[in-house]
C-alpha positions as CSV (number, residue, x, y, z in Angstrom):
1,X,78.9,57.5,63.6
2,X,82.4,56.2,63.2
3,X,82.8,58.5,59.8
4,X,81.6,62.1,61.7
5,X,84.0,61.5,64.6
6,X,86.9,61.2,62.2
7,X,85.5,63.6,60.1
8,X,85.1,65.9,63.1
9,X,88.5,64.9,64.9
10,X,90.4,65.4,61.4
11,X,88.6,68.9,61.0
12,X,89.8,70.1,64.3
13,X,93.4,68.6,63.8
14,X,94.1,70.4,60.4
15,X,92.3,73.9,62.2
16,X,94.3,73.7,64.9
17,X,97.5,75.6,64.0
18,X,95.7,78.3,61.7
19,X,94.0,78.9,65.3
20,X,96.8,78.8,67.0
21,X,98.6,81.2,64.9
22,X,95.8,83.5,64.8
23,X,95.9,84.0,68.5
24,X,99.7,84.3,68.6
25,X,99.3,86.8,66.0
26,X,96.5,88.5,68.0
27,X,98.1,88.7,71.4
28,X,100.3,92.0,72.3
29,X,104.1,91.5,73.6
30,X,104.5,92.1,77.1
31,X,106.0,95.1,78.6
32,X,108.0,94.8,81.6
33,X,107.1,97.9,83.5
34,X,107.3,98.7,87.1
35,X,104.2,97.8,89.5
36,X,102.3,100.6,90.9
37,X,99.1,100.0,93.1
38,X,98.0,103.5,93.9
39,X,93.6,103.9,94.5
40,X,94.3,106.7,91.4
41,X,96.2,105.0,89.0
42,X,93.6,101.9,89.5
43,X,90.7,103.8,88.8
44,X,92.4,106.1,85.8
45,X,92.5,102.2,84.4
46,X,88.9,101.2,85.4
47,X,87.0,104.3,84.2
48,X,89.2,105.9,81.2
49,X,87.6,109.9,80.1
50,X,86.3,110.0,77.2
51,X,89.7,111.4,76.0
52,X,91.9,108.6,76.7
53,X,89.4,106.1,75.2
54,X,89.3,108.2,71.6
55,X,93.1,108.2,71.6
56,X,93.2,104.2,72.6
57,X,90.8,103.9,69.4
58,X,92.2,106.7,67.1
59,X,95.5,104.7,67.8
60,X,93.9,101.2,67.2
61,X,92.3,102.6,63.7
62,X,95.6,103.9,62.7
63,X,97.4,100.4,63.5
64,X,94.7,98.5,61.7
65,X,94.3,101.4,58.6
66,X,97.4,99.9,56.4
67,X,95.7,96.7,56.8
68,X,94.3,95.0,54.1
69,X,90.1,94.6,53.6
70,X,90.5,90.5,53.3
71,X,91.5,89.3,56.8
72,X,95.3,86.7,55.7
73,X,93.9,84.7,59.0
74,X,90.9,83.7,57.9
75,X,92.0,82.3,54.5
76,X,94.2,80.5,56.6
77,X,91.1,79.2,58.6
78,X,89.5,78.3,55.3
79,X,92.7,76.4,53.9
80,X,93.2,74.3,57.1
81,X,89.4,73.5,56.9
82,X,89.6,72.4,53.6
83,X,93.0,69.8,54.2
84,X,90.8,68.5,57.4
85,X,88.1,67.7,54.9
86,X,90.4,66.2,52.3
87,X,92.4,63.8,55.0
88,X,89.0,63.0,56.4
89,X,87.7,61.7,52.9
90,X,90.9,60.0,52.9
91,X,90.8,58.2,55.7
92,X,87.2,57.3,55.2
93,X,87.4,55.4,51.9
């Protein structure tokens, strides 16, 4: 039992920062813009015409379209799973 929890804890160590970089990576800057609470502007938000949700996804397909097929993150992912394994073997003999 001993060697899967340091197996396990080692695994989730070396993951940790190709997570956390994925997420940092993943999350959109923040724009300061002024608040406005007005019943039409709240519901222009909550139930977008058809219109605006074809531009929001035109506009997403044209951010991601330079974008290579092989996602960088996930090799990432794959290399800090592969360490975690490596230290854990370590640490086990």
């Amino acid at each position: 039992m001993k060697k899967f929890l340091v197996l396990a804890a080692s695994l989730m160590l070396a993951a940790s920062p190709a997570a956390a970089q994925q997420s940092v990576s993943d999350a959109a800057p923040a724009v300061s813009a002024p608040v406005t609470t007005s019943a039409a502007t709240v519901d222009a938000q909550l139930f977008p015409s058809r219109d605006q949700v074809r531009q929001q996804v035109a506009a997403a397909e044209a951010k991601h379209a330079d974008a290579p097929p092989g996602s960088t993150s996930w090799w990432y992912t794959v290399a800090a799973v592969a360490v975690g394994v490596i230290i854990a073997l370590l640490l086990l003999d």
